[in-house]
N, C-alpha and C positions, 0 to 999 in steps of 0.2 A: 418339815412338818408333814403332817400324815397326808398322803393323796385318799381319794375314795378308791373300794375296788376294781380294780380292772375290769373287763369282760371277759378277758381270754385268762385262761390258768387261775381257776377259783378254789380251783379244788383244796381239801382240808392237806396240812403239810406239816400237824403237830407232830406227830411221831418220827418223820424227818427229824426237826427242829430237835427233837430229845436226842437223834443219834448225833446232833453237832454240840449239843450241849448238856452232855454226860453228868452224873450223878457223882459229888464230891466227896469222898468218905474225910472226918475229920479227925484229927491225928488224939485232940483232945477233947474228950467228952464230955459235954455240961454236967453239970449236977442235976439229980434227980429232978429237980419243982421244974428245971427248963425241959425237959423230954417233950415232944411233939410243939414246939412252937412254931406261933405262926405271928411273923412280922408284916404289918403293912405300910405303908406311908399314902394316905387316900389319896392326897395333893403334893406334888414334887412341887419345893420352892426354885428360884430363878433359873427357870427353867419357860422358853418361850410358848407355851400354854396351858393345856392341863392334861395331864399325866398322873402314874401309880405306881407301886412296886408293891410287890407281894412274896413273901421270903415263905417257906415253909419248912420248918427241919421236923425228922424223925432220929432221936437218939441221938447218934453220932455220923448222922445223914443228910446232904441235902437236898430235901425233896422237890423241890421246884422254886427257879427263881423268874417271877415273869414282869417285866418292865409292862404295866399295863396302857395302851396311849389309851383311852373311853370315850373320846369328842365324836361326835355324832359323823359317820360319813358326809365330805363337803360335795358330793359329788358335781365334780368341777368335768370333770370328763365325760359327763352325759349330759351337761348344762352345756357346753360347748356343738355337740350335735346338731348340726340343721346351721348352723350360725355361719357366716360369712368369714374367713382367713382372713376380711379386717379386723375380725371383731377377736381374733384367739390372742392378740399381745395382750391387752385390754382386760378381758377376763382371767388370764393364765396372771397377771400384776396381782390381782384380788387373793391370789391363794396365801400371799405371807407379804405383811406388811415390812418386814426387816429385808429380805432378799426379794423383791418384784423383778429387779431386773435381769437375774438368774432364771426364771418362768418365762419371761417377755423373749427374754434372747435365744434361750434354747427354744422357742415354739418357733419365732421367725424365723430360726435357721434348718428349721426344718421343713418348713413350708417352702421356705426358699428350695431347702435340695429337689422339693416335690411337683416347684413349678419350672426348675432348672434354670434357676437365678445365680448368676456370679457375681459379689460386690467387688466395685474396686477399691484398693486397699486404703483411699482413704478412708473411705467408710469403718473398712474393719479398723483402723489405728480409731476411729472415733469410739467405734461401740467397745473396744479394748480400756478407751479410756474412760468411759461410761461403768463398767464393768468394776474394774482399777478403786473408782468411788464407790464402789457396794459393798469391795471386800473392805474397806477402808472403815466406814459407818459400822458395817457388820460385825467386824471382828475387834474394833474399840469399845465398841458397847459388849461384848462378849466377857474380855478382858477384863475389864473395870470395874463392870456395876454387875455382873453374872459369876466371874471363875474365880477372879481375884478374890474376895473376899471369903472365898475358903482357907486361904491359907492362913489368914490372921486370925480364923474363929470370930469372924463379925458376919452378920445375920443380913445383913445389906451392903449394898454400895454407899449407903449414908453411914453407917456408920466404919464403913472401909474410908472413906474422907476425912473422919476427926483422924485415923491414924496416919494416913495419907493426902493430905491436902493438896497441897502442888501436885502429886503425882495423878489423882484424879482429874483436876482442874484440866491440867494439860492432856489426858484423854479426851474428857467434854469438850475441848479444842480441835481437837485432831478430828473427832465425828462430827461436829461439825462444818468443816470445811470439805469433809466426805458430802454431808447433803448439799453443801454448795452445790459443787457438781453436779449433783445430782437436778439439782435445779435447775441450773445451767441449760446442761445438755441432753436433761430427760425432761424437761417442763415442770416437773414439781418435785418434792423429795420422797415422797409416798407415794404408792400406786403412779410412776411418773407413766406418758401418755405420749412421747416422741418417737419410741421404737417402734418400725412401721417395716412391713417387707419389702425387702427393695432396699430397704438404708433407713431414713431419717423422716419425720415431716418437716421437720426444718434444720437446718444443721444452724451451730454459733457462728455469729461473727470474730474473727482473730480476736477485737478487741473483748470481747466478753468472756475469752478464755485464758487472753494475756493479765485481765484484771487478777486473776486468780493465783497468780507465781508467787506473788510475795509470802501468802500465808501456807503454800505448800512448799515453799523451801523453809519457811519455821518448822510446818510439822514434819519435813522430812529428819530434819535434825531429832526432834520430839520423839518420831518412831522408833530413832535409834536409842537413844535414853531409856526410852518404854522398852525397848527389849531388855539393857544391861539390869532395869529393875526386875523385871518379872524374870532374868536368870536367876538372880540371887534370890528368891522364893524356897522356903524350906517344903520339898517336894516331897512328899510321899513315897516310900517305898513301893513299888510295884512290879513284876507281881512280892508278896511276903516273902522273906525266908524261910516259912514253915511252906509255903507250897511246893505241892509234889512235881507240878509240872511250870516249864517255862512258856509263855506266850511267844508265838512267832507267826506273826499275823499273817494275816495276807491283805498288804494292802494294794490298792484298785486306783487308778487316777487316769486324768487324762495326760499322753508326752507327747510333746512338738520337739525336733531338734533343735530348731533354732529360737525360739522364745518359751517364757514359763509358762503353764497351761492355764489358760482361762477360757479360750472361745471355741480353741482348736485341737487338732492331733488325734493322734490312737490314744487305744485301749492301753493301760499298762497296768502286769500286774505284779505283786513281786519275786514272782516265783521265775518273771523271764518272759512271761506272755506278752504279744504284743497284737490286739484284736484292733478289727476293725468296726466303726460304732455300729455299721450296719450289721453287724453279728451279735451286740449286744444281748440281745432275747435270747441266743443260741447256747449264750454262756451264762446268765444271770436270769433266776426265775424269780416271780414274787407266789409268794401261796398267800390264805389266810390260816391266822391261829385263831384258838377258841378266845384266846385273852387282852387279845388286843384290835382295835378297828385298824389301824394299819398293818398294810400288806408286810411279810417279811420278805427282802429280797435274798435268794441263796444263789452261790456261784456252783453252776452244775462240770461236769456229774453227779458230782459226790454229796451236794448240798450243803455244801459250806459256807460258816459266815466269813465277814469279811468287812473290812476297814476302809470307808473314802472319809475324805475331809484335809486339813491342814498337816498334820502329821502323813499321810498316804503323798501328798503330794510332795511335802522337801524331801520327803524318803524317794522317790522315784523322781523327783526336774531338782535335784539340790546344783546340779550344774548350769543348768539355765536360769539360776535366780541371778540378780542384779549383781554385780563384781562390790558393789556397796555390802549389798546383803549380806554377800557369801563372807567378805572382809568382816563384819560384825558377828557373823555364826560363828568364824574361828575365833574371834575376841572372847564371846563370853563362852566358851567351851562348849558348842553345840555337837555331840555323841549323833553317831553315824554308825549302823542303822539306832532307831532308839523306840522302842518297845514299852516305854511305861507314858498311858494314856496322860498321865497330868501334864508330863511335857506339851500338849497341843497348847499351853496358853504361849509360850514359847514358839514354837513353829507360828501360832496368828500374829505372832511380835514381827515377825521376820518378814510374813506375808507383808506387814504392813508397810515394812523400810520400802520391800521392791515395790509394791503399790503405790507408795509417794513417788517413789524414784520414777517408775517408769510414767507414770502418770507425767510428772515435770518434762521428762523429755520430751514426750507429746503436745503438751500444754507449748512449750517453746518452741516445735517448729511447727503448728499448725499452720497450714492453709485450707482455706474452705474449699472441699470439693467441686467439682463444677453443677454439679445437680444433689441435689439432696438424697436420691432416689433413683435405681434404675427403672426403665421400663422393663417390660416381660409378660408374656400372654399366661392367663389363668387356664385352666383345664383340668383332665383328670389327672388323679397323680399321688404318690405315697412317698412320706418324706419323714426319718430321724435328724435327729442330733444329739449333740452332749456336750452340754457345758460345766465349768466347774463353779457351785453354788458356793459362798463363804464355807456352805456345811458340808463340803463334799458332790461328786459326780449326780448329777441330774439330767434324766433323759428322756425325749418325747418320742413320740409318731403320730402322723395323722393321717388317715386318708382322704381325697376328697374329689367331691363329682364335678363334672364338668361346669360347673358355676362355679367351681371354689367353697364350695358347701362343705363343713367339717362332716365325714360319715363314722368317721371311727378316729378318736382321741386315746392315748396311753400317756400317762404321765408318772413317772418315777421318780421320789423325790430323796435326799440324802437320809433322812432319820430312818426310812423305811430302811433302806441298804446297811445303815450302821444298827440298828434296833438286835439282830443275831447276836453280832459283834457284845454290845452292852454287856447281855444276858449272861455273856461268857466271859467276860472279865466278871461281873458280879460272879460267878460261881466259884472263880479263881481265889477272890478277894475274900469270899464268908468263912472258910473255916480257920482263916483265922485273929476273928472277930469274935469266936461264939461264946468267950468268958463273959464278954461285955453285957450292958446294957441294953436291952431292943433300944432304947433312944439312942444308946451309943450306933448301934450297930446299923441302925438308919441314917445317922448322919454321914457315914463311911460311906454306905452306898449310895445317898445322895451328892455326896463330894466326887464321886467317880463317873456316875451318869453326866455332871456338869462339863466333866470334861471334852463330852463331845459335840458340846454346846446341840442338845435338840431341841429342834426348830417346831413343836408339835401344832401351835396355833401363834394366836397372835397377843396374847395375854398370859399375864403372869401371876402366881398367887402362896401365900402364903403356906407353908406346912401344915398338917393337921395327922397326928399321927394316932393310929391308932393300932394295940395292943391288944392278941387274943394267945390266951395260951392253955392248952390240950392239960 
């Protein structure tokens, strides 16, 4: 979902943005009455807030295609200022009701690098397993009642149940037992209130997390079911076989050698780059466009967009997922590298098996840490991190003075980073749409923004489309 503007690097960066996302000449020309259209969709449906798109063609041209986010700046990063590094889990929770713990986790762990706090690793297998239930909640509700229902042509998640009913049931299962956890071991399922710096304000008792195995070894089976279905999904062509050019992303994730990325590791990108988060800013800029309130983040020098999220991530840790997982990718045929965006419901199927799975192993050998929380003295001090949100790479900085006082907040959140990206599969995808319908042709490009599931706010709304033509 969209951050407010930064402070630093405001500057305007459209004319960049046009040399990463070049003008599509189209092979086949409308007919006269279509000459100069201009397509809009005022409201993006299931899509987690409120969003636009904005098509414009000239002739046999595509004059701009601009993913519009319009929600008012939250500014979470100037409302943070003056505040106590108690108070940054807390408020950073408030910026997205679907991923809180994604904001929560990447702020304490960077406060933590800034007060030079080490957790011990129970902590970290806790907040792993904390974490494990967000991608779990996030990405069933993603699947089901958001992506799925593109492929059958039904307009909701209700009416994807009359044609699916057990198959939905058992999502609404599965995200559920995602907020258990969440309940559990973050105090509440929404905006939860346990992530504290240092560790925990309170960690579970064994037995409050042993209660829990029964229904996550049903949904681990579940998850795997949920992948074999959502393989057999009749997937869209992407990019068309009228397009001139092949996509070959660059996708952005975080990699740990030894487990799959959620809390930790470097930079990976897939060109071979291997950064360190503290260089993050050196390699990734955000500018403002004129057409949207969120930042776009471009990979420098050159200004390129670029891919985080679930598909960035099995592309770049497909070795470090669960020996379950990887066993089920090779089952239903999972293509290595794989380039066409609609596969992400796919890659979140996968996430989901290793999130049960690793979740369970945790869950069964817990023991309670000896303290909930480290000591460690406050001071002055400047501290990143980066974690990975259901929606892709998410990353902070804070400074802060000698009380622990926020002086300067940055927050970078996934839609900002993928928003480029969007722009340039839509430009890939339009010309060869342009016999169609504007309603046709909205629907397409609606069905493809969904794929990266964005996260813009916290509410959902209805299409309203509306049609102007030159």
């Amino acid at each position: 979902m969209p951050s407010d503007a930064s402070e630093e690097k405001k500057t305007d960066n459209s004319a960049n943005t046009q040399n990463v996302l070049p003008t599509a000449p189209v092979k086949n020309s409308p007919d006269p009455a279509r000459q100069g259209r201009r397509i809009q969709v005022p409201i993006l449906t299931r899509v987690e807030g409120e969003g636009a798109l904005l098509v414009r063609l000239e002739g046999d041209t595509i004059r701009d295609v601009q993913l519009k986010i319009y929600e008012p700046p939250r500014l979470f990063e100037a409302l943070l200022r003056g505040r106590s590094f108690e108070d940054v889990a807390d408020i950073t929770a408030r910026i997205c009701g679907i991923c809180p713990i994604a904001y929560q986790m990447t702020a304490v762990q960077a406060l933590e690098q800034a007060f030079q706090i080490s957790i011990p690793a129970a902590i970290y297998r806790l907040r792993r397993l904390l974490y494990c239930g967000e991608w779990i909640e996030s990405h069933v509700l993603h699947m089901h009642l958001l992506h799925a229902p593109d492929f059958f042509h039904c307009a909701s998640g209700i009416e994807l149940a009359k044609q699916f009913p057990e198959e939905v049931k058992r999502g609404l299962r599965m995200k559920k037992v995602g907020n258990q956890l969440l309940e559990v071991l973050g105090g509440r399922a929404i905006h939860p209130i346990n992530v504290a710096v240092g560790g925990f304000y309170r960690v579970p008792r064994r037995e409050e997390l042993s209660a829990l195995i029964p229904e996550f070894e049903w949904c681990l089976q579940a998850a795997i079911d949920t992948a074999r279905w959502v393989a057999a999904f009749p997937f869209p062509e992407f990019p068309p076989a009228s397009a001139q050019t092949q996509p070959t992303y660059e996708y952005v994730s975080l990699h740990h050698e030894r487990e799959y990325p959620i809390i930790s590791g470097d930079i990976a990108c897939s060109d071979g780059q291997r950064l360190n988060i503290e260089s993050y800013e050196d390699h990734f800029e955000e500018s403002q466009v004129a057409h949207s309130t969120a930042l776009h983040s471009l990979r420098l020098p050159h200004m390129q967009s670029y891919f985080v999220g679930p598909l960035a991530r099995v592309h770049l840790n497909y070795d470090q997922l669960s020996p379950l997982t990887r066993k089920t990718a090779e089952e239903i045929g999972w293509q290595r590298p794989q380039y066409n965006p609609h596969y992400g419901i796919v890659a979140r199927a996968l996430e989901v098996i290793h999130a049960f799975d690793e979740a369970l192993e945790i869950l069964r050998t817990y023991e309670p840490p000896a303290e909930p929380r480290v000591a460690f003295d406050v001071g002055v001090g400047e501290g990143c991190a980066i974690t990975e949100a259901p929606r892709g790479l998410i990353y902070h900085r804070y400074h802060l003075d000698h009380q622990g006082r926020v002086e300067f907040a940055k927050i970078v959140p996934p839609t900002s980073q993928n928003q480029a990206q969007i722009e340039a599969d839509l430009r890939l995808l339009l010309p060869s749409l342009l016999q169609e319908d504007d309603q046709a042709i909205a629907g397409h490009c609606e069905r493809l923004i969904r794929c990266y599931d964005p996260c813009i706010s916290c509410s959902t709304h209805f299409l309203k489309l509306k049609i102007e033509r030159g």
